[in-house]
Structure formats: C-alpha cells, structure tokens
C-alpha positions in Angstrom: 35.9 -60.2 -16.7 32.7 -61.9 -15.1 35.0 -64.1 -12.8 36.3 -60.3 -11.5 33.0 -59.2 -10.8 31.9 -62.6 -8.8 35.2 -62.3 -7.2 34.5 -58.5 -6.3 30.2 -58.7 -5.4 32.0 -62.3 -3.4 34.2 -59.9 -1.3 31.9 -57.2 -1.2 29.1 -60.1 0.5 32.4 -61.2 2.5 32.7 -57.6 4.2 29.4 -57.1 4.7 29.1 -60.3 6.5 32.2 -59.7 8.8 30.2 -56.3 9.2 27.4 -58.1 10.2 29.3 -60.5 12.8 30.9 -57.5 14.3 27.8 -55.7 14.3 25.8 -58.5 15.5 26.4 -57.8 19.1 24.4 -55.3 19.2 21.9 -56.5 16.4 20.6 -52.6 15.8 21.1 -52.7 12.2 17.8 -51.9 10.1 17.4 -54.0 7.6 14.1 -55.8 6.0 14.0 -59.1 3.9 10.9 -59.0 1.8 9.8 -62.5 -0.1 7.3 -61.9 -3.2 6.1 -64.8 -5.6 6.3 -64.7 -9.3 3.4 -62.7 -9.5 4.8 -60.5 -6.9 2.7 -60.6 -4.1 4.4 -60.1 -0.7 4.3 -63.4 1.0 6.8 -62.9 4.0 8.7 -60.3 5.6 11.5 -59.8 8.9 13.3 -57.5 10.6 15.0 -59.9 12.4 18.9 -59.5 11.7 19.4 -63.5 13.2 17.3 -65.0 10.6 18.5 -62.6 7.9 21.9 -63.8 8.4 21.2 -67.0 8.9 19.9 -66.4 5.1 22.8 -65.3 3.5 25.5 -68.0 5.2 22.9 -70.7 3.6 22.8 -68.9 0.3 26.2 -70.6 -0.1 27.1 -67.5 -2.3 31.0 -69.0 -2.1 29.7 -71.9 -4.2 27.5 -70.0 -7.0 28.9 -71.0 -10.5 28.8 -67.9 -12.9 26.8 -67.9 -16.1 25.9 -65.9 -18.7 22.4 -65.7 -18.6 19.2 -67.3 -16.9 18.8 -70.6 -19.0 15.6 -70.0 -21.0 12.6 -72.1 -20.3 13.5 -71.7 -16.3 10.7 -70.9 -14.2 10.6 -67.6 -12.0 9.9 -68.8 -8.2 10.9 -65.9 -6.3 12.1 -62.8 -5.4 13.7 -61.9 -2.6 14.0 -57.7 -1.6 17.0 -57.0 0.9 16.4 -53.0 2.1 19.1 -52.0 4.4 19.3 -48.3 6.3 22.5 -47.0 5.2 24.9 -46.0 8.8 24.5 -42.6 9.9 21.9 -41.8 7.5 18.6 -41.3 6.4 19.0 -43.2 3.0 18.2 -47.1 2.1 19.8 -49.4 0.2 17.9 -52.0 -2.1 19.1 -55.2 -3.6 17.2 -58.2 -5.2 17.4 -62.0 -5.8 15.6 -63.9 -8.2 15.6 -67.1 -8.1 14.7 -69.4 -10.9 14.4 -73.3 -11.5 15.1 -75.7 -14.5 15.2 -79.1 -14.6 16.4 -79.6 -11.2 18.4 -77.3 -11.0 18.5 -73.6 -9.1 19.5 -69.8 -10.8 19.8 -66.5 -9.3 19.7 -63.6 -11.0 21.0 -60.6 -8.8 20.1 -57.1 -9.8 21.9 -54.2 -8.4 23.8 -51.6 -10.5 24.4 -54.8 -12.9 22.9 -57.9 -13.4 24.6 -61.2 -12.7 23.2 -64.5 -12.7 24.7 -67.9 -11.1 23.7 -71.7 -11.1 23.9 -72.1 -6.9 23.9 -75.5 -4.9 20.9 -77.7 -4.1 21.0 -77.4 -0.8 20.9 -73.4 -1.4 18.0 -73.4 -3.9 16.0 -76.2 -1.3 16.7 -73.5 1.3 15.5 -70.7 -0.2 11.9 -72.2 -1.2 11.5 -73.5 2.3 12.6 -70.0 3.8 10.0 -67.9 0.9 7.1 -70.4 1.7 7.4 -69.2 5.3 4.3 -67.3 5.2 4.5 -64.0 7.7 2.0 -61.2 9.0 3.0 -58.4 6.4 3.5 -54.6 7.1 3.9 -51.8 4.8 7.2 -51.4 4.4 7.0 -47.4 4.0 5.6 -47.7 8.0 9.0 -49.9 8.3 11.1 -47.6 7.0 10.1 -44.5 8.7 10.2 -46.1 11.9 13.5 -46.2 11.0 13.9 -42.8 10.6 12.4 -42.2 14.2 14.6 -44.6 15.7 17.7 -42.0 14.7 
C-alpha cells in the first residue's frame, strides 16, 4: 500500500516536473520556496523558478526509500515550504519537507493531505543543508502572494 502511494506522489513529482520543463520557457510560473530552521525562523526564500527546479532534480526523489516513520532520536534540521499559484486562479497551493538527520543518515517527512516519510541519498540530504544554509533577504510572503494576484 505505501509502495502505491510513493509510486503515485513519484508520478505526480514526475508530471509536475515535465510541467515545469515545458513551462520553463516561459518561466512565469509563481511559486515561492521558503527555508525555516527547527525553531522555525525564515532563513531563506526565492522566486526564482531556475533554482527551484534545480531543487527538486537534486532532491533525488526517484531514489527515496519508503519507511514507516521518522526513526526516533533523529534531529529536526529543516523545513522546507513550497507555495505554488494554482493556473488560472487565485488560489495557492502549499506543500512541506522536513528533513531530519540520524546517525549519518538523512529523512524527509512530507506533509500534504498525508504524511509520508523516506530515508533519501547522501548526496540529497548534503544538498539540502547547503541549499537551507543559503541565507537570503526575506519578504513577507502575504506581499508575495498578492503580487501575484496583481500580476493576473
């Protein structure tokens, strides 16, 4: 049952990717990547569609190994907020990452409508501190978002 829902949130990251390709042409697509620390404070943000794509083909999601649960004892790093302006509309859509480390080794717990969590590859857990320790000038993201809304 778990391996289904891998396989689907896998082909539902696939289509949104080949979205994103397509789409990347014109690279008009609102979206915000927001990167808070354990205590969530906001330490980086960007609208930047390149770097936020870049993002998600290092996440490696192809290579996450399901598990049950975050092993206990594992430390809470980050989280990161995706906010995406849904096509022809008004609305936004919100995921979030956690990611989590124990001895050595990298988690993410994913929380959308459910919440699945994965043991992902080195290289993808290196990459993800680097990109959150990327400090960045933040913005409110309410002033983002109804930018976005003028922008229609």
């Amino acid at each position: 049952m778990k391996k289904g829902i891998w396989l689907l949130l896998f082909a539902s990251m696939v289509v949104f990717l080949i979205g994103c390709l397509i789409k990347g042409l014109e690279n008009d697509k609102n979206q915000l990547l927001e990167v808070t620390d354990s205590n969530d404070n906001v330490l980086s943000q960007t609208t930047d569609n390149d770097i936020i794509e870049k993002l998600v083909k290092k996440e490696k999601i192809e290579q996450w190994m399901d598990i049950e649960k975050i092993p206990d004892g594992s430390q809470k790093l980050y989280t990161f907020h995706s906010y995406e302006q849904i096509e022809n509309s008004n609305e936004i859509s919100y995921g979030k990452e956690v990611l989590y480390k124990k001895a050595g080794n990298y988690y993410i717990e994913s929380v959308d409508n459910n919440i699945d969590c994965a043991k992902i590859p080195h290289v993808a857990g290196n990459y993800l501190m680097e990109f959150a320790q990327h400090k960045s000038q933040i913005t409110n993201k309410e002033d983002i978002f109804s930018k976005w809304q003028k922008e229609d």
